[in-house]
N, C-alpha and C positions, 0 to 999 in steps of 0.2 A: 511588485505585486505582493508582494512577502509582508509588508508594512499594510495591508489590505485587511479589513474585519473577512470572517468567512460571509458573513451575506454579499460583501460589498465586493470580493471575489469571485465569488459563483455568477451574480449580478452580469460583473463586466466578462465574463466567461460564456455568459449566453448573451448578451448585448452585441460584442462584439461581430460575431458571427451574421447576427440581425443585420445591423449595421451593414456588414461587407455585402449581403447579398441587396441589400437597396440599390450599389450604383448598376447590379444585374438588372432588377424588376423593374427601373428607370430607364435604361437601355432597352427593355423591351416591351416595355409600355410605351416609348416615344414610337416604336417602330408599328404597333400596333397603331396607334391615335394616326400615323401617316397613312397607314392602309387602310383603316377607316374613311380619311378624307381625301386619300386617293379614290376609294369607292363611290363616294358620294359626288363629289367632282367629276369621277366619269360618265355616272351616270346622268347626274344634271346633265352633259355634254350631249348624252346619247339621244336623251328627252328632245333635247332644244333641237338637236339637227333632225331628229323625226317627225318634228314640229314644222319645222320648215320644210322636208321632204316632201309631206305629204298636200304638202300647196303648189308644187311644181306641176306647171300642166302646160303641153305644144299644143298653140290653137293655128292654125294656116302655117306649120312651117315654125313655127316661131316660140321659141321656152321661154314661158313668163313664171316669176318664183316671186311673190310678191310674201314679205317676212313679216310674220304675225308679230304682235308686241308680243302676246304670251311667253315668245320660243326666248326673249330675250330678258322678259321679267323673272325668269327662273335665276337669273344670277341676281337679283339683289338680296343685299347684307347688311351685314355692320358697318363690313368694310369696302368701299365700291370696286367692282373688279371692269378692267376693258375688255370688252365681250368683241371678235373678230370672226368674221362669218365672207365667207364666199361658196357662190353654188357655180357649179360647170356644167354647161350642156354637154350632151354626147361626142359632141369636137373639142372638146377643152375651152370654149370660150366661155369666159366671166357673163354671168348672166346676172348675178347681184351680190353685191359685197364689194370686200374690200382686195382690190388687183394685188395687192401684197401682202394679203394674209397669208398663215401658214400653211402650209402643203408637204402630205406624208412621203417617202421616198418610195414607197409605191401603191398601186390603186388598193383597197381591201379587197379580200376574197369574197364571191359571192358578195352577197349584202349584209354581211355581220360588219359589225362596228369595227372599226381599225380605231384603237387611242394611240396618241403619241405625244412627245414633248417637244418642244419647238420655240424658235426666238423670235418677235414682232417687235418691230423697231426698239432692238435693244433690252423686250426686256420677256422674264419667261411667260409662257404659256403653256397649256396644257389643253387638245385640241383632242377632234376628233373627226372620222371622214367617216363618209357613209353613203355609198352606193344607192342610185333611186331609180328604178325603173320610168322609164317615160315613154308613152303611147303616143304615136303620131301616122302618119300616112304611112309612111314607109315600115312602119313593124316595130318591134320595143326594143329599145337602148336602157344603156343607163345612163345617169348624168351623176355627179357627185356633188356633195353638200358637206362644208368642212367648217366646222365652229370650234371657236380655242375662247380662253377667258385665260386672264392675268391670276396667279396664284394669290389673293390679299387673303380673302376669304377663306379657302385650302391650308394659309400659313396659320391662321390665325384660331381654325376649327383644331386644328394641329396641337396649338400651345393651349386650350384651354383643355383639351383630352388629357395633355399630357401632365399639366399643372395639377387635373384635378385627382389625376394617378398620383405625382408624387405626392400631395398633400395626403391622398389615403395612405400610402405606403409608410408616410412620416409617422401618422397617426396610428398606423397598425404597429408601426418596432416601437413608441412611446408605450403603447396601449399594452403591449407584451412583456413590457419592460416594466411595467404598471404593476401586472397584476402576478410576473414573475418574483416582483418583490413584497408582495403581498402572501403570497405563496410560501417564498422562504423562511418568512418570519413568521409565519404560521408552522412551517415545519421545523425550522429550527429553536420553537419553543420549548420540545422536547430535547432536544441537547444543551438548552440553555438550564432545564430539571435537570440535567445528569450532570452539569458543571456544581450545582447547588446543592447537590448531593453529595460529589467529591467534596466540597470545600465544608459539609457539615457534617461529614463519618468522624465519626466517633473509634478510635484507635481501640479501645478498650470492647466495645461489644459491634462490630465491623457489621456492616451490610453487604450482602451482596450487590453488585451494581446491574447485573444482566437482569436482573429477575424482573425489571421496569418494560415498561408497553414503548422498546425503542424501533425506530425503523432498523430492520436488519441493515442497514449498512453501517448503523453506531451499534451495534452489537460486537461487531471484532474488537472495537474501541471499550467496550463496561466489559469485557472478556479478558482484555488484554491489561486493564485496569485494576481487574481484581488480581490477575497474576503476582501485576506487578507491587500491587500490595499486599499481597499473602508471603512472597519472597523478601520484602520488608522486613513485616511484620516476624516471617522467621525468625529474618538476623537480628533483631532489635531483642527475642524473645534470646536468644544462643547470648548475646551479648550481658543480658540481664543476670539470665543464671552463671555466665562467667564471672559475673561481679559476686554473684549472693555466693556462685559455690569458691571463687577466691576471698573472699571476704570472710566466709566462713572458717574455712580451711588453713586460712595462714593466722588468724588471731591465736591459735594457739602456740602453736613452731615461733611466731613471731615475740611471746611470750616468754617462749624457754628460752631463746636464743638473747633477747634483753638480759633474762636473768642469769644465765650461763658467762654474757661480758661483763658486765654488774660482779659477779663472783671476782672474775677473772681481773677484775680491775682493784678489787677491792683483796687479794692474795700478796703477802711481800714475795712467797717463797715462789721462786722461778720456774721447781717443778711441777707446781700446784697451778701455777699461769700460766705454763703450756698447756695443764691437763683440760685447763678451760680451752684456752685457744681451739685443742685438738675437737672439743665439744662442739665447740661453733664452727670449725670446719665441716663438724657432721650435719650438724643443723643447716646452715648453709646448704650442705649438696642436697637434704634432704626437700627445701624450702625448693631448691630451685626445679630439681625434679618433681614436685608437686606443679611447680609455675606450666611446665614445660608441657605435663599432663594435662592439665587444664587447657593449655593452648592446643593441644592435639585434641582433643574432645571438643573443642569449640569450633573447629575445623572439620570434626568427622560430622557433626549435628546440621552441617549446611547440607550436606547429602548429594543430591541433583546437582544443585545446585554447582559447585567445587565441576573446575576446565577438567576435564578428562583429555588427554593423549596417547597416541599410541608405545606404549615402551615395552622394556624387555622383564620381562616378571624372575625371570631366571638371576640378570646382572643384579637385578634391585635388591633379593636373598641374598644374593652372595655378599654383596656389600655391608647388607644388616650386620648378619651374621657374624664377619668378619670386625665389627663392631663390636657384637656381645660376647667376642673369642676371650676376650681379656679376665671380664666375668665371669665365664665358664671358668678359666685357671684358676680366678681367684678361690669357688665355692667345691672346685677339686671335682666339676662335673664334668662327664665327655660331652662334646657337642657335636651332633653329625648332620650332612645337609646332603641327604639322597634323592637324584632324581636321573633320568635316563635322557633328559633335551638339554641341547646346548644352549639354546636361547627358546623364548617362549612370548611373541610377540603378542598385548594385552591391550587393551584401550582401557585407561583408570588414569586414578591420579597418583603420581609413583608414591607423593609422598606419605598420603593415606595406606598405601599399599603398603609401606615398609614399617606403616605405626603396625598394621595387623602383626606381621612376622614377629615385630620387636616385641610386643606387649605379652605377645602370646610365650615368645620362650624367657621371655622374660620373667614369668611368673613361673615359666619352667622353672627355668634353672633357682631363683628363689625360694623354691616348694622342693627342687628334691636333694637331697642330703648327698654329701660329699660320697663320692666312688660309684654314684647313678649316674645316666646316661641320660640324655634329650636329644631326639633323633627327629629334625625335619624333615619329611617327604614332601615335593613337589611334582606333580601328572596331569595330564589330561583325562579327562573322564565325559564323555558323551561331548556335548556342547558346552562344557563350565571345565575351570581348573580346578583342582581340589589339593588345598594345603593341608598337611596333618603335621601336628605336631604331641610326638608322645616323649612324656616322660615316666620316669620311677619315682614318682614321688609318693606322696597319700593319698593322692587323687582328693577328688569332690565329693561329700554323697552325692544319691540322685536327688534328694530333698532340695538339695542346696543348688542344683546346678542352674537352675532361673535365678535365684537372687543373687548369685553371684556376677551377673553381669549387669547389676544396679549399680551406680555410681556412687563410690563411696562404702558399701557392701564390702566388709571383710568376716575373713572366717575366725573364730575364736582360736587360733593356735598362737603357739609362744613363738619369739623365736624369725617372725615375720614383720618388717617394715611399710611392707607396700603403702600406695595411696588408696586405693580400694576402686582406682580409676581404670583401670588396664583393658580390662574386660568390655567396660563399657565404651572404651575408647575402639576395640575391637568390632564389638555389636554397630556402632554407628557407622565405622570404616567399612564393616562389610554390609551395611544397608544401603551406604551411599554408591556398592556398586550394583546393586539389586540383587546379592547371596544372602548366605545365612551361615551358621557359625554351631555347632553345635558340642557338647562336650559327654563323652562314654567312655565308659569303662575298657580299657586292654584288651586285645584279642585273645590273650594268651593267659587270660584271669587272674593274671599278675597284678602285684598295688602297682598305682601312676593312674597317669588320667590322659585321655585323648581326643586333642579338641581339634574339631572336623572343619574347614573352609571350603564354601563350595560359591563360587564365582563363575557365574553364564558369560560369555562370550558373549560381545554387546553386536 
């Protein structure tokens, strides 16, 4: 069914059903058109022997039942039926008819009609007896009157009842099936617009798809349409600026670093070609940790997007940290990670998680001068965790503290490497867990700067 058009599915989805219930309506339309002609049959029977009852008359002693043609003209047909007829006088003797017609297994009650089915020479019948009062010298009896006919006409009123039901019944699931498909293709017009629609958006200035006159049941579909090309459309948009802002950003590095081998190639003296070498080792780290920024940024910008798990926020710090320990030695700063939980169970993405911590002391420990301190704290606070991380450094103005978290945004001092990415790689880490990120001044109106992470517990 899978290989099926959706019309031509729906179709056999409601055809079928049609279908199974015909060999029911057939079944009980045969059984109807029998109790019709069973009806009809009996009463012809009841007709014909009251027909005959009523000619039964004892003159001296003596039941004369002389049989109207009428009583017997009631059975002709299409198809000729044997009509069998015997009357009894009050002693049980044959007064007219046939000695071996049928006979009930017992007399009827009163004088209502007794039917029954019965065999005459071999073949069926369908009879009927019927009690007749007879007036004579001696006081009133009854006498009986019992007429049966062969079923031709019975079989035959039968099959045309029942031929002319299925041929309706046929005509009713074609006729259903008619105008079911007339139906769909009239309804599924409108989904055949929203396919013509998908296949003609335009990437560059996008439509919405719901905002069309669909039946609500293609609504979750132009809903679920536009999601999934708005989460496209994101990546496709993260991917672009990854190109423009690596394209950008390495033409230069990738410049100095040409001229820097170039030098170095072009030096006899050995310690003039290490001092390049040592160059393009810097360049190098410096290039790659741009590359790296960049791929974290391009990662923090998917947002929602980006599997969240449940982990430990606590192990994730420790591990950072123990990363930037080396750093810290090198730049002669203390590095301290204060909190009061041993673990701290978070639903995020750990690795976004750990670009915040890293970025953020990162810039610490770069910003504050040898013999200062960067002191992480990690707490609970109401429903969110809240990261702080403060150093001794010159801090931010407050002027400065929005554009610094612009991509590429560095601040006019000497003496500083960064990519100008850090921040902004932080702002999208913590958007993509629905926090916020903010940066103020020292509690103790000391220089340094302290930048606040406040993360809702999902």
């Amino acid at each position: 069914m899978s290989r099926l058009g959706l019309r031509a599915e729906l179709l056999l989805r409601m055809g079928l059903p049609l279908a199974a219930l015909v060999p029911f309506t057939v079944g009980t339309t045969w059984l109807d058109a029998r109790s019709t002609a069973d009806l009809v049959q009996d009463r012809t029977l009841t007709a014909s022997a009251r027909v005959i009852a009523e000619r039964i008359e004892s003159r001296d002693g003596v039941v004369d039942a002389p049989i109207p043609p009428a009583a017997l003209e009631m059975f002709v047909g299409d198809v000729p039926d044997r009509v069998v007829y015997r009357v009894l006088d009050p002693d049980g003797d044959l007064v007219a008819g046939y000695p071996d017609g049928p006979m009930p297994d017992h007399r009827p009650k009163g004088h209502a009609p007794l039917h029954f089915d019965a065999v005459f020479q071999g073949r069926q019948v369908r009879a009927v007896a019927l009690a007749q009062p007879i007036v004579d010298a001696d006081g009133t009896s009854d006498g009986l009157v019992v007429v049966g006919s062969t079923l031709n006409n019975h079989d035959r009123l039968v099959s045309d009842l029942w031929l002319k039901a299925l041929r309706d019944q046929v005509l009713l699931v074609a006729a259903a099936c008619g105008l079911a498909a007339v139906g769909l293709t009239l309804g599924l017009a409108r989904l055949t617009r929203l396919r013509e629609r998908v296949a003609a958006r335009d990437p560059d200035r996008p439509a919405r798809l719901d905002d069309e006159d669909l039946p609500s049941e293609f609504r979750p579909l132009a809903v679920a349409l536009d999601q999934a090309f708005a989460r496209i459309e994101g990546d496709v948009a993260i991917q672009r600026r990854f190109v423009a802002n690596a394209a950008h950003q390495l033409r230069t590095p990738l410049a100095i670093l040409k001229t820097q081998a170039s030098v170095g190639l072009g030096e006899d003296d050995v310690a003039r070609k290490h001092d390049a070498l040592r160059a393009v080792d810097r360049s190098v780290g410096a290039m790659s940790r741009l590359v790296n920024q960049l791929l974290s940024l391009a990662r923090a910008e998917r947002g929602a997007a980006v599997r969240k798990d449940t982990v430990d926020l606590v192990a994730i710090l420790r591990g950072r940290l123990d990363d930037l320990a080396v750093l810290a030695v090198e730049r002669g700063v203390d590095l301290a990670f204060e909190t009061d939980l041993e673990t701290l169970p978070f639903h995020g993405h750990a690795t976004l998680l750990g670009e915040i911590a890293v970025n953020l002391v990162d810039n610490a420990l770069r910003w504050t001068p040898p013999g200062g301190e960067v002191v992480v704290r990690l707490s609970r606070a109401d429903a969110a965790v809240e990261l702080v991380v403060e150093d001794t450094g010159p801090g931010v103005p407050a002027e400065a503290r929005e554009r610094v978290f612009e991509r590429f945004h560095r601040l006019d001092r000497a003496g500083t490497d960064g990519t100008g990415l850090g921040l902004a790689i932080v702002r999208e880490a913590v958007a993509a867990h629905g926090g916020a990120v903010t940066l103020q001044d020292r509690a103790d109106g000391r220089s340094g700067l302290l930048a606040v992470v406040r993360l809702p517990f999902a």
